[in-house]
Every structure is written in structure tokens, then in C-alpha cells.
Backbone as a chain_set.jsonl record, in Angstrom:
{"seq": "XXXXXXXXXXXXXXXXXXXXXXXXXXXXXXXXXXXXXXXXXXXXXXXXXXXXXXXXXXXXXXXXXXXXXXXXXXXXXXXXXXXXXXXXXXXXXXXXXXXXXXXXXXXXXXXXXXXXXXXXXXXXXXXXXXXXXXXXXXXXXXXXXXXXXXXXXXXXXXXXXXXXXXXXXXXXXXXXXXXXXXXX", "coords": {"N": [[0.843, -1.187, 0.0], [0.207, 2.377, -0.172], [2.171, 5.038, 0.924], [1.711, 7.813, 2.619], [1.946, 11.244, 3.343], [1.104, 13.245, 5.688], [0.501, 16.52, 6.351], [0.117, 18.96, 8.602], [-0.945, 22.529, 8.843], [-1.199, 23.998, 10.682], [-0.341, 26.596, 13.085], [-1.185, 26.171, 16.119], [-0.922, 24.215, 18.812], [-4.136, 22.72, 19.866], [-5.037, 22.343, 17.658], [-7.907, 22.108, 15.563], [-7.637, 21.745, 13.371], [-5.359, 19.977, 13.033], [-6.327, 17.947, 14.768], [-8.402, 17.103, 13.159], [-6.713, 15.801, 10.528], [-5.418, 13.988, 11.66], [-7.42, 12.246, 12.21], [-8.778, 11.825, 9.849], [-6.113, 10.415, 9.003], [-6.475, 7.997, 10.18], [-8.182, 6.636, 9.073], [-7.265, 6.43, 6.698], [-5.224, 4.709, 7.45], [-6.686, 2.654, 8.262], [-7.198, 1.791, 5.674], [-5.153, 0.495, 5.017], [-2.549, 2.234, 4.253], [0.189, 3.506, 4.833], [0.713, 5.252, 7.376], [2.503, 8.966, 7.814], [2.655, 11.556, 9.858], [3.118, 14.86, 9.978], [3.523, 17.687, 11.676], [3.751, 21.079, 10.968], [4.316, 23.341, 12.466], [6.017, 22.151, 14.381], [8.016, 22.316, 13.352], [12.021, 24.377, 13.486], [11.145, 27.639, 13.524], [12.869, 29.695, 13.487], [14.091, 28.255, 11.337], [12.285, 28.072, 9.618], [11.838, 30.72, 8.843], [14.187, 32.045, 7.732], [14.663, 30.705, 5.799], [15.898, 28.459, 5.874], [17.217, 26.406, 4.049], [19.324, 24.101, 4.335], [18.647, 23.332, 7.276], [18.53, 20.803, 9.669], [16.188, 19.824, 10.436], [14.751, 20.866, 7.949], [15.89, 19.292, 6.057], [14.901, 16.637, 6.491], [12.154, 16.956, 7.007], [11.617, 17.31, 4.305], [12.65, 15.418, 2.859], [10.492, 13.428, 4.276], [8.676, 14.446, 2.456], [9.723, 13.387, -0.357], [9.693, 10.613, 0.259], [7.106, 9.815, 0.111], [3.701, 8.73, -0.964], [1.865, 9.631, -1.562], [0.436, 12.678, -0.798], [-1.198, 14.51, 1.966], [-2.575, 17.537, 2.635], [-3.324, 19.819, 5.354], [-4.529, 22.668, 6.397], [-5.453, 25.622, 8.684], [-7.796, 28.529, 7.476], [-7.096, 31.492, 7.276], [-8.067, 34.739, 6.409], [-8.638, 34.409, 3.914], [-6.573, 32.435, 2.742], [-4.401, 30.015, 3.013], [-2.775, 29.064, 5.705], [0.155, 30.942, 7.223], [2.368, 29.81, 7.784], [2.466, 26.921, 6.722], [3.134, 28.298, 4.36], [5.392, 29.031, 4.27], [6.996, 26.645, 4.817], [6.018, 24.88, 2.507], [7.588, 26.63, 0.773], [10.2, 25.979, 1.155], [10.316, 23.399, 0.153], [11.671, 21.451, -2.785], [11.364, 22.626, -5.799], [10.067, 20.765, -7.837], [8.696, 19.056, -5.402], [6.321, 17.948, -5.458], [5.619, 15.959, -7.468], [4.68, 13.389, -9.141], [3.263, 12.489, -7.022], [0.351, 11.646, -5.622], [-2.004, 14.229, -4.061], [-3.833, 15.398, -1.587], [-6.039, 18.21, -0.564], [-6.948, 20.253, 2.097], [-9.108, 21.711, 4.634], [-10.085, 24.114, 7.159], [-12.123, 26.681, 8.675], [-13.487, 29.822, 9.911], [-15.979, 30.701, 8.767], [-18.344, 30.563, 5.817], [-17.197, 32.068, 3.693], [-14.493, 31.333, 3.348], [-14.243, 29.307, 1.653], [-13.718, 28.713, -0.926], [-10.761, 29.317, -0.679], [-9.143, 26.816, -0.713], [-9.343, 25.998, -3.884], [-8.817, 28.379, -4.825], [-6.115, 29.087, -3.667], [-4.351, 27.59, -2.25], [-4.445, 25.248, -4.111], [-3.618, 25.8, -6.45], [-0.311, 26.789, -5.449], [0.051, 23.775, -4.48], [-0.144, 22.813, -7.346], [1.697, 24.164, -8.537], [4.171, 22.747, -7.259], [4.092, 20.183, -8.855], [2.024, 18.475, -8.094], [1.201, 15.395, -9.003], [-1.689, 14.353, -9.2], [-4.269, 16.331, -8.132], [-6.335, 15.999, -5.827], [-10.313, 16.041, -5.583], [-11.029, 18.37, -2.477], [-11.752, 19.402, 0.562], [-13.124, 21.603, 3.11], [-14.398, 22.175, 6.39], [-16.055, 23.73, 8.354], [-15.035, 25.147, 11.667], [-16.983, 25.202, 13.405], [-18.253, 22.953, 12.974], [-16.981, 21.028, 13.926], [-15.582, 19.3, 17.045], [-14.459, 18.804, 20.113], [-13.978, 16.443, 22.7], [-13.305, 16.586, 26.074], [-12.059, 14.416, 26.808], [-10.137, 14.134, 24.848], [-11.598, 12.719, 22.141], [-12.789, 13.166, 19.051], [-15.369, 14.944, 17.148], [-16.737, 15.219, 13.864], [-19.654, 16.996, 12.388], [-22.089, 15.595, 11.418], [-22.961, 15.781, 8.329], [-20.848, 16.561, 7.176], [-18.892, 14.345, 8.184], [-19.317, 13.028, 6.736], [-19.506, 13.563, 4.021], [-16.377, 13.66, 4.198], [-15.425, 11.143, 4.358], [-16.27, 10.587, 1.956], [-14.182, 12.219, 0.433], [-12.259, 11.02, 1.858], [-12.592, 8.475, 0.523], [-11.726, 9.073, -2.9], [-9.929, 9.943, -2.061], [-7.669, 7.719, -1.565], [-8.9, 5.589, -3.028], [-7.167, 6.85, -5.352], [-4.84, 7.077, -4.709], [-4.675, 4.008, -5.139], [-4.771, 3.347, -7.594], [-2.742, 4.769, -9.129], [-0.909, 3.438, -7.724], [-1.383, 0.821, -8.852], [-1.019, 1.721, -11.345], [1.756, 2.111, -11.413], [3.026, -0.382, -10.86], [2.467, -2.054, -12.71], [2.723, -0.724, -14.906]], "CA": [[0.0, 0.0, 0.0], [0.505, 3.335, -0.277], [3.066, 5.846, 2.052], [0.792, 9.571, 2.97], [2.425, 12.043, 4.672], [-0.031, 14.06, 6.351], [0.806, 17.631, 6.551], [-0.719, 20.1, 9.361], [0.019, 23.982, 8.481], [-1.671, 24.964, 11.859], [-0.113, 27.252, 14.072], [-1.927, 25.805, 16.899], [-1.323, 22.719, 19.341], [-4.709, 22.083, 19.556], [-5.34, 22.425, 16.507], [-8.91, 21.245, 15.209], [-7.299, 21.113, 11.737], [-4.363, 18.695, 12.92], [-6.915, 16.464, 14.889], [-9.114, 16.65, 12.154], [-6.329, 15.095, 9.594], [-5.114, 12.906, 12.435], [-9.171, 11.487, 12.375], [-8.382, 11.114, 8.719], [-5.056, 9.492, 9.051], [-6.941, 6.89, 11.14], [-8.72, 6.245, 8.239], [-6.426, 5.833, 5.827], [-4.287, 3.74, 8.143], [-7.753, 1.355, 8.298], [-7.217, 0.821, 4.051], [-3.991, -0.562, 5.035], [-1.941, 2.129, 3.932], [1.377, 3.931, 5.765], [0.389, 7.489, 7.35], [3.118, 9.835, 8.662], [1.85, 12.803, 10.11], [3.639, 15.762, 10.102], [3.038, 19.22, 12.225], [4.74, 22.042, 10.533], [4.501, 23.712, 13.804], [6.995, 21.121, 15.375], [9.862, 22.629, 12.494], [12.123, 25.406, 14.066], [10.325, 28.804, 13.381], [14.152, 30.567, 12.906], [14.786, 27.554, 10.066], [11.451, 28.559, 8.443], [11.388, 32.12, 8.788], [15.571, 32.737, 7.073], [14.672, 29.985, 4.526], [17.61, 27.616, 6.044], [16.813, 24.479, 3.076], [20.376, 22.841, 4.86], [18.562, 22.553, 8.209], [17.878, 19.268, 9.797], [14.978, 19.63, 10.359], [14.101, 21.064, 6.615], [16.076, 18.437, 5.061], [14.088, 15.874, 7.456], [10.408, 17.642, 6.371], [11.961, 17.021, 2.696], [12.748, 13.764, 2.668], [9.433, 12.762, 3.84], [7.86, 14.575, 0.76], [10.271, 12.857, -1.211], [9.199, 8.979, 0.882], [5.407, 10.101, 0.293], [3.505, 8.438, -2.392], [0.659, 10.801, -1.75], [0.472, 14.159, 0.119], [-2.727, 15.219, 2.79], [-2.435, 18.731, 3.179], [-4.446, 20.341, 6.06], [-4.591, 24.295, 7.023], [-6.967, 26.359, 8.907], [-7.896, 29.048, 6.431], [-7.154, 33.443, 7.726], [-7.966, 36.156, 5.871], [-9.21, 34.018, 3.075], [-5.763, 32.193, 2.281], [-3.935, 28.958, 3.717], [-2.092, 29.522, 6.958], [1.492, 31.615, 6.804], [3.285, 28.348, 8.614], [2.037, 26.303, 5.987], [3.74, 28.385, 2.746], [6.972, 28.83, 4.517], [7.269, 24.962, 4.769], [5.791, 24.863, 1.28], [8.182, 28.077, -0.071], [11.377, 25.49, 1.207], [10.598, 22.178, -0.758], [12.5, 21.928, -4.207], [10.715, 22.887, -7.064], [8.936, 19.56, -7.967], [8.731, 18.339, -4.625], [5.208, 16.563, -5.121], [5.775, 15.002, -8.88], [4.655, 11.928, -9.065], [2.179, 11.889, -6.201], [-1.36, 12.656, -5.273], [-2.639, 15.028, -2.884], [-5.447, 15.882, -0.935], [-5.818, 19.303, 0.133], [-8.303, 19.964, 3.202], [-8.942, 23.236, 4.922], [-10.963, 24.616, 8.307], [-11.993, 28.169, 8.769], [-14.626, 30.013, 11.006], [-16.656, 31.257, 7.639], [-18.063, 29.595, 4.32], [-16.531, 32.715, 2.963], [-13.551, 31.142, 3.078], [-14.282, 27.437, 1.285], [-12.718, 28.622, -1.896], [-9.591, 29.725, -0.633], [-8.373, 25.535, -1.696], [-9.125, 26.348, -5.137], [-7.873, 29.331, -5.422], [-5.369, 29.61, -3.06], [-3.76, 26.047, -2.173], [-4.508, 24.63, -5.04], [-2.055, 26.47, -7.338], [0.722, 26.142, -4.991], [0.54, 22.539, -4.974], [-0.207, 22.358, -8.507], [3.553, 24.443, -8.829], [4.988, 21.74, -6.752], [4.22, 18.895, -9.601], [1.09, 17.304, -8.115], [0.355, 14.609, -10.526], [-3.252, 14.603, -9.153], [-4.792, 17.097, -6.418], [-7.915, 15.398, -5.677], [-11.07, 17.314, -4.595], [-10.615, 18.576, -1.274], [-13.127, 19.669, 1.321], [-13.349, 22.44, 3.757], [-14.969, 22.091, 7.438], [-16.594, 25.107, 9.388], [-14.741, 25.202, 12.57], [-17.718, 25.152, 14.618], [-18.621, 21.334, 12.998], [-15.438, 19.984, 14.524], [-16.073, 19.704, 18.107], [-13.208, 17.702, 20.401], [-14.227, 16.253, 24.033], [-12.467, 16.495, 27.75], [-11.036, 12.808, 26.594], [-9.678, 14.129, 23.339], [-12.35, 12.571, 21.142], [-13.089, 14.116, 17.896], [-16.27, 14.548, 16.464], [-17.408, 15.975, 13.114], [-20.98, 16.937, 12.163], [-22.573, 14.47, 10.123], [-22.87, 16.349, 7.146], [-19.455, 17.207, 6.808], [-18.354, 13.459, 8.506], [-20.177, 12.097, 5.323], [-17.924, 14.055, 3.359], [-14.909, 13.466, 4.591], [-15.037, 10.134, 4.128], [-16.002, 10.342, 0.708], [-12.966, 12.632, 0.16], [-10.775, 10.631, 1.805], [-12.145, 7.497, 0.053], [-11.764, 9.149, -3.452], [-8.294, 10.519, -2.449], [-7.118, 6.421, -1.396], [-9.016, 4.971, -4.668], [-6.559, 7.675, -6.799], [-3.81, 6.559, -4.513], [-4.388, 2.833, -4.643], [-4.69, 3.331, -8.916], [-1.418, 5.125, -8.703], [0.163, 2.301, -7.309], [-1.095, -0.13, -9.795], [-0.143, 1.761, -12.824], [3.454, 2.196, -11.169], [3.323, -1.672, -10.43], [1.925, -2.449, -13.929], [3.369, 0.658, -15.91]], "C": [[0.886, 1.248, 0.0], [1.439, 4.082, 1.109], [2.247, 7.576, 2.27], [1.497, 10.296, 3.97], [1.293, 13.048, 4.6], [0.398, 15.516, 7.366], [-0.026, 18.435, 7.716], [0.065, 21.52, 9.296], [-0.792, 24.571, 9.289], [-0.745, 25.012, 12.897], [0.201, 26.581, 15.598], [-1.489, 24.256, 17.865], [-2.207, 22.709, 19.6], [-5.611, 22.552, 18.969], [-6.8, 21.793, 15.833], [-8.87, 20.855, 13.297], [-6.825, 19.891, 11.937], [-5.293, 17.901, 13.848], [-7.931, 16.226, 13.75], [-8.432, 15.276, 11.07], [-5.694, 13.697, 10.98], [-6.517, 11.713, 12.381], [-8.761, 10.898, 10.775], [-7.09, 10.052, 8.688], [-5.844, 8.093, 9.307], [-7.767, 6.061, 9.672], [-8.365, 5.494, 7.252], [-5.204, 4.76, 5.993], [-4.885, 1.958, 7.821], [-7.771, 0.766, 6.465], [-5.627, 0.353, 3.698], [-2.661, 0.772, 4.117], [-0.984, 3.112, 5.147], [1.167, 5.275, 5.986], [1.662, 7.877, 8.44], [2.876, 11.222, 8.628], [3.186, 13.62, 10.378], [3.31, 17.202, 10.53], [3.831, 20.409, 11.825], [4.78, 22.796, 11.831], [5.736, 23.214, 14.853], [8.323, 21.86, 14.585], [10.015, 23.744, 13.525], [11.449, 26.277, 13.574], [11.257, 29.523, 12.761], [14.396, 29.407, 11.515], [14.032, 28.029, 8.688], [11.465, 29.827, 7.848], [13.279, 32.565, 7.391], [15.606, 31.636, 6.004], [15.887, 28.959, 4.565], [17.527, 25.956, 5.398], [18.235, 23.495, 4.111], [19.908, 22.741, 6.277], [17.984, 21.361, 8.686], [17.086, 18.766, 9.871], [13.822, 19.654, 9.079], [14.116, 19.93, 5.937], [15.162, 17.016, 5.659], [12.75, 15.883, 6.823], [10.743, 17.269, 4.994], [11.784, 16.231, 2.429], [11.567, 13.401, 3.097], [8.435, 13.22, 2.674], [8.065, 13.616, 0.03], [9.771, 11.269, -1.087], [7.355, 8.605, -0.013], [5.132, 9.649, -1.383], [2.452, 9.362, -2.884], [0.862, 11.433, -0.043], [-0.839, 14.487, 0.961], [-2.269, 16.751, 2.821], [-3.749, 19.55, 4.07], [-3.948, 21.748, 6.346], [-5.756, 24.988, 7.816], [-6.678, 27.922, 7.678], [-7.869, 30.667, 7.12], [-6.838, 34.183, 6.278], [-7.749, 35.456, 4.53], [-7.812, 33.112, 2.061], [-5.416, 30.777, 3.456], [-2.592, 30.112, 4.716], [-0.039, 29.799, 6.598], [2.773, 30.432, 6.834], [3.218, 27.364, 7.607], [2.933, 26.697, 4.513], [4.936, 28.704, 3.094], [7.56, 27.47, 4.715], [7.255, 24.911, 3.314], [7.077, 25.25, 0.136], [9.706, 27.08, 0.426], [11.774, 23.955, 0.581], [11.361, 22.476, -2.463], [10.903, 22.011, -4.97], [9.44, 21.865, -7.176], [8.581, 18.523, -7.05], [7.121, 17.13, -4.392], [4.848, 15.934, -6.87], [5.297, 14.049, -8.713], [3.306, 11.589, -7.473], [1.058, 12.791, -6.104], [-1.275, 12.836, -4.366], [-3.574, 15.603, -2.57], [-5.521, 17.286, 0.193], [-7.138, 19.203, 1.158], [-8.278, 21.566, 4.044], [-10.145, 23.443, 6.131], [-11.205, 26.016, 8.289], [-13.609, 28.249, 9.748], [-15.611, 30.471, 9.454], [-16.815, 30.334, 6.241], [-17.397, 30.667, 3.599], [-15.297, 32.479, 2.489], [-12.893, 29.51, 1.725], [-13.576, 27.969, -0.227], [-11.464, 29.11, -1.931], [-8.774, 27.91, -0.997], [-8.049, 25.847, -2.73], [-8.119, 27.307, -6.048], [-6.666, 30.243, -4.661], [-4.215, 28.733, -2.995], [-3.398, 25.475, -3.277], [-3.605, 24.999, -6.068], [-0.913, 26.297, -7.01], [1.118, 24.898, -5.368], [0.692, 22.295, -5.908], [1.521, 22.872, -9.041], [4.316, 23.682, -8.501], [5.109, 20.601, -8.055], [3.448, 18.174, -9.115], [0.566, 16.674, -9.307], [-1.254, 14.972, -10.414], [-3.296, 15.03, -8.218], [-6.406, 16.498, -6.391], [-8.485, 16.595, -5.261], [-10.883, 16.942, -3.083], [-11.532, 18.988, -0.859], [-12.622, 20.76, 2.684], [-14.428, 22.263, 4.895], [-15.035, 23.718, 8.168], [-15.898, 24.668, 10.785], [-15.777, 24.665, 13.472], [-18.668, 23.603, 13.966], [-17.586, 20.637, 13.463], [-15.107, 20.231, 15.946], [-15.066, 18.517, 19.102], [-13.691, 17.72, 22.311], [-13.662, 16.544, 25.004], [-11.687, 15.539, 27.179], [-10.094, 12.815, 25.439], [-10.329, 13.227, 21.586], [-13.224, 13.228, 19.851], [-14.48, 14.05, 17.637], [-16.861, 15.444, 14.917], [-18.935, 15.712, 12.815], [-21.111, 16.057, 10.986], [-22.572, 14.478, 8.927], [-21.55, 16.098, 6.49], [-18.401, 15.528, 7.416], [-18.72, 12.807, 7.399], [-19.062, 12.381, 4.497], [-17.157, 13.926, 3.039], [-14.597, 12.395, 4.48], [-15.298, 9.78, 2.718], [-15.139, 10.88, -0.241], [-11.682, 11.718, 0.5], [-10.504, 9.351, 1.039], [-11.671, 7.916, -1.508], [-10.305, 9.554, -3.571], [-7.18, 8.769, -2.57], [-7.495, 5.762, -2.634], [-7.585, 5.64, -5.577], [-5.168, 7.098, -6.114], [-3.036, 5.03, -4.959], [-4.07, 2.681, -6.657], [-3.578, 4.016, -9.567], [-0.413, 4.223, -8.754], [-0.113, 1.14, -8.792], [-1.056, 0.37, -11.058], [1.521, 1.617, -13.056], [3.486, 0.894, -11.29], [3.386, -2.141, -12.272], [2.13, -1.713, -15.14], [3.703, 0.071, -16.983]], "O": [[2.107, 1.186, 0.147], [1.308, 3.594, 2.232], [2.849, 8.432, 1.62], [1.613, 10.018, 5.163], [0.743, 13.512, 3.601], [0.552, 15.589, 8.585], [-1.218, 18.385, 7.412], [1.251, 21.706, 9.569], [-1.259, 25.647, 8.917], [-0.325, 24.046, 13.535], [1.299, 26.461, 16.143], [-1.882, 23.197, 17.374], [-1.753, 22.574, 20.736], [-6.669, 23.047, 19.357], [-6.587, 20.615, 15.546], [-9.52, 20.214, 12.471], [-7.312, 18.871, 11.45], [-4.952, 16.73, 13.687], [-8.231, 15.063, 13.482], [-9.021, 14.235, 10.782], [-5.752, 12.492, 10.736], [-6.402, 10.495, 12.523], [-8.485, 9.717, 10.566], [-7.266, 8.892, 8.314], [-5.708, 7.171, 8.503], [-7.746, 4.837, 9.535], [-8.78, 4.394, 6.888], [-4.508, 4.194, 5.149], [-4.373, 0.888, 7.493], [-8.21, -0.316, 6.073], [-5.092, 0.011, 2.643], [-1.864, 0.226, 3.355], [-1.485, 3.375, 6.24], [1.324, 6.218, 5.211], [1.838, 7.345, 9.536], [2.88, 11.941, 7.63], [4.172, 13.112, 10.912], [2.798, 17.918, 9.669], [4.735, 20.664, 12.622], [5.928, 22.614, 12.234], [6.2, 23.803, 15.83], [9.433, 21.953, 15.109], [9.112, 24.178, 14.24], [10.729, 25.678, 12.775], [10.978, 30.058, 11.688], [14.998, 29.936, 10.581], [14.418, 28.261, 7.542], [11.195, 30.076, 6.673], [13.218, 33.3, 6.405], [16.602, 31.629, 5.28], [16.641, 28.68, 3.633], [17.679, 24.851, 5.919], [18.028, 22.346, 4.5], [20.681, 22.004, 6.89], [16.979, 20.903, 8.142], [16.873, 17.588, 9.583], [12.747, 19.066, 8.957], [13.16, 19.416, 5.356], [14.771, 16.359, 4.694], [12.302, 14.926, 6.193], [9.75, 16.765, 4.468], [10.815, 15.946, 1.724], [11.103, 12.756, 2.157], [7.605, 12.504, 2.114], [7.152, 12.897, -0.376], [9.472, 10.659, -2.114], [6.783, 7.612, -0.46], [5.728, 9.894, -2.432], [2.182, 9.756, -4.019], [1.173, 11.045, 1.084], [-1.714, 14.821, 0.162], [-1.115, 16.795, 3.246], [-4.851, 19.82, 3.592], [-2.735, 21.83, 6.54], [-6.929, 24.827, 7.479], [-5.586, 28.234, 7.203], [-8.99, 30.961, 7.535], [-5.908, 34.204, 5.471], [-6.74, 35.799, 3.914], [-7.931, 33.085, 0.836], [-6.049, 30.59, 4.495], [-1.962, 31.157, 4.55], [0.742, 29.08, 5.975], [3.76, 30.296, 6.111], [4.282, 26.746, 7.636], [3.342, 25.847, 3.722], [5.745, 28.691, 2.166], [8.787, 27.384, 4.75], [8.348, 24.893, 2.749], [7.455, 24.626, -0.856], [10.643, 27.651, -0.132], [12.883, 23.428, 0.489], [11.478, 23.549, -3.055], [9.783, 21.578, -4.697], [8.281, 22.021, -6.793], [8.238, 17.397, -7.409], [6.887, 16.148, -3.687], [3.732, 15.534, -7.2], [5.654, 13.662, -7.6], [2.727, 10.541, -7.187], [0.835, 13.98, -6.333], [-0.697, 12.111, -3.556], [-4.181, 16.365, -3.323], [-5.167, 17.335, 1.371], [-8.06, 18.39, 1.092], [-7.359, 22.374, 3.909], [-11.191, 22.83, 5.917], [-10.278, 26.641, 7.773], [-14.423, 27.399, 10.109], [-16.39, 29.796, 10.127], [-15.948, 29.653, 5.693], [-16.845, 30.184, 2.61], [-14.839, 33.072, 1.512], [-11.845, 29.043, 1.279], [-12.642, 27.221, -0.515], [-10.945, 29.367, -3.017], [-7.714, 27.978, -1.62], [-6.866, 26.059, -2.997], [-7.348, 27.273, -7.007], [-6.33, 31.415, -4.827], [-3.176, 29.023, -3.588], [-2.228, 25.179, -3.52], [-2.78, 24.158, -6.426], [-0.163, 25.752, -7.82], [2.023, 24.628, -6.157], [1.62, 21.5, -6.064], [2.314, 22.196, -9.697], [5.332, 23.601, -9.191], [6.235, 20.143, -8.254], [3.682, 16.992, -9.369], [-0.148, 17.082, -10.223], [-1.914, 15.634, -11.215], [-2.661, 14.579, -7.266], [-7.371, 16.806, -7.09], [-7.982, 17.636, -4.837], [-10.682, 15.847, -2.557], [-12.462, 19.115, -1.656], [-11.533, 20.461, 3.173], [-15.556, 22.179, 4.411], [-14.145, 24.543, 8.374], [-16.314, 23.551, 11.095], [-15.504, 23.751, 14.25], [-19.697, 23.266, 14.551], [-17.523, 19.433, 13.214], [-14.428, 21.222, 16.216], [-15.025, 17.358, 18.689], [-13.722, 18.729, 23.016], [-12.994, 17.415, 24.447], [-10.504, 15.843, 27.027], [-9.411, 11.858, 25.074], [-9.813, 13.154, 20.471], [-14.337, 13.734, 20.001], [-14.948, 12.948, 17.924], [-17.501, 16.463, 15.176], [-19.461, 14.604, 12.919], [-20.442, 15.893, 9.966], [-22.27, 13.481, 8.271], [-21.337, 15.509, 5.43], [-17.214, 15.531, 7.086], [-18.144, 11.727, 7.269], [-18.031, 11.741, 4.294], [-16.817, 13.965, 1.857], [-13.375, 12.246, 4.456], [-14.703, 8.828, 2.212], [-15.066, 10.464, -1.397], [-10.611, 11.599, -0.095], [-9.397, 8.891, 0.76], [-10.947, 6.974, -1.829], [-9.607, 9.572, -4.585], [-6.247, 8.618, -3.36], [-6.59, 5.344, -3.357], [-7.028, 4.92, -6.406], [-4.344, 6.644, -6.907], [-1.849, 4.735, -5.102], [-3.168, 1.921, -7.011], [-3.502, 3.765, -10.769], [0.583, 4.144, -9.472], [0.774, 0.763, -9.557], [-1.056, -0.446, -11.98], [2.242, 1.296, -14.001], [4.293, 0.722, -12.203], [4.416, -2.501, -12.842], [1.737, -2.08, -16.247], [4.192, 0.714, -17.912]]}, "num_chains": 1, "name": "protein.A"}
């Protein structure tokens, strides 16, 4: 099966983006394939901010692009754009750092005003990177993503419907991926 690294470009430890894609991970773990999650938040801040591509941590964040057969990308969405933390990670991969794989963009915000900031915000980026395929992606209202005392997630039904038919349409493109590479 497939290898997903699973991006979070929130700010935030607790983040209702990064448990959101963590809820997804879980998912994509259950169709058998390999999820490593990644918190851009966890890189240094001085590596991101002076653009330092030789630190260990960059070249680290790199190399799992490079491992990844397909990409998750999650952000919460300000001021109608993907999160700043998010395109300084982005703004330090090489050139064609997602060639060859699919990715699934995903996005939170307090407003539907914001649901086409993927399209036309995200979505270009990655597409500069060399996504072979950006699947459709989906956008959650903040206030449907609701997280317990125990740390239990829950999304609204609507939008839990969704999400699983995003994430199964992003694993179908993954799993057809694999068997053209296998069968090429």
C-alpha cells in the first residue's frame, strides 16, 4: 500500500485542523496504507522564517515529501488564504517536490466565505509543486469539529459524510497510482 504524509500547516497545538487530519489518518491507516503525520509547527520557526533548506529539520520535512507516495495537506484558512506556517514549509521544498504523487488538500476556517480559498489559493501552490493529481478537497466550518475532555473528535454528520467520501476518493486515486506504477 501506499506511504501519505499528512501535513498540518496549523499554528496551533490544539489544533482542530491537525486532529481533524489525524481522524483522517486513522482512516487511511484502516485501508492498510502507511500514514506519517507531520506538524509544521513542530519545524524550528528561525529555520522557516531565514529559509535555512540545509537545516535538519528542513532536510528531514523534505525527505518525507520525497518517501510520500501521496500528500494530505491540512490548514486552517485566515484572511481568506492557507495559513502563513504552511507556505513557509511549502516556499522550502525543491521545485517539484510533489511530482509523481497525489494530494489531498483539506482546509478549516470560522466562515463559508472562506471554502474557496483551496481552489484558489492552495490549489495552485501545490499544482507548482508537480502534483500529478490534487484530488477534490473539502473544507470544514470550525464550529462542525467539536473535540471532548477525553480528546475525542467529532465531526458533524454532514461534513463526517464528506470526509469520508474525500478521503475514500483521495485512497481509490492513490491505490490506482500504485497499480499503474506496479503495472506501468
Amino acid at each position: 500500500m501506499a506511504t501519505v504524509l499528512s501535513v498540518s500547516g496549523s499554528p496551533s497545538a490544539t489544533s482542530r485542523t491537525a486532529r481533524l487530519l489525524r481522524h483522517l489518518d486513522a482512516q487511511l491507516s484502516g485501508r492498510g496504507h502507511t500514514v506519517i503525520p507531520l506538524d509544521a509547527r513542530t519545524l524550528p520557526a528561525e529555520a522557516l522564517l531565514r529559509a535555512d533548506f540545509g537545516h535538519p529539520a528542513v532536510v528531514g520535512a523534505t525527505e518525507l515529501f520525497a518517501r510520500a507516495d501521496g500528500v494530505v495537506i491540512g490548514t486552517p484558512i485566515y484572511k481568506a488564504a492557507y495559513s502563513g506556517l504552511l507556505k513557509s514549509l511549502l516556499d522550502l521544498l525543491p521545485q517539484y517536490a510533489l511530482a509523481g504523487k497525489t494530494v489531498l488538500p483539506l482546509a478549516t476556517g470560522g466562515t463559508t466565505a472562506h471554502v474557496l480559498a483551496i481552489d484558489y489559493a492552495l490549489r495552485p501552490v501545490l499544482s507548482s509543486l508537480g502534483a500529478s493529481h490534487i484530488t477534490q478537497g473539502w473544507f470544514v466550518l470550525d464550529r462542525n469539529i467539536s473535540v471532548a475532555g477525553d480528546g475525542v473528535l467529532t465531526v458533524a454528520p454532514a461534513d463526517a459524510e464528506a470526509l469520508t467520501a474525500t478521503v475514500d476518493r483521495f485512497a481509490t486515486a492513490l491505490e490506482s497510482t500504485e497499480r499503474v506504477a506496479v503495472h506501468g
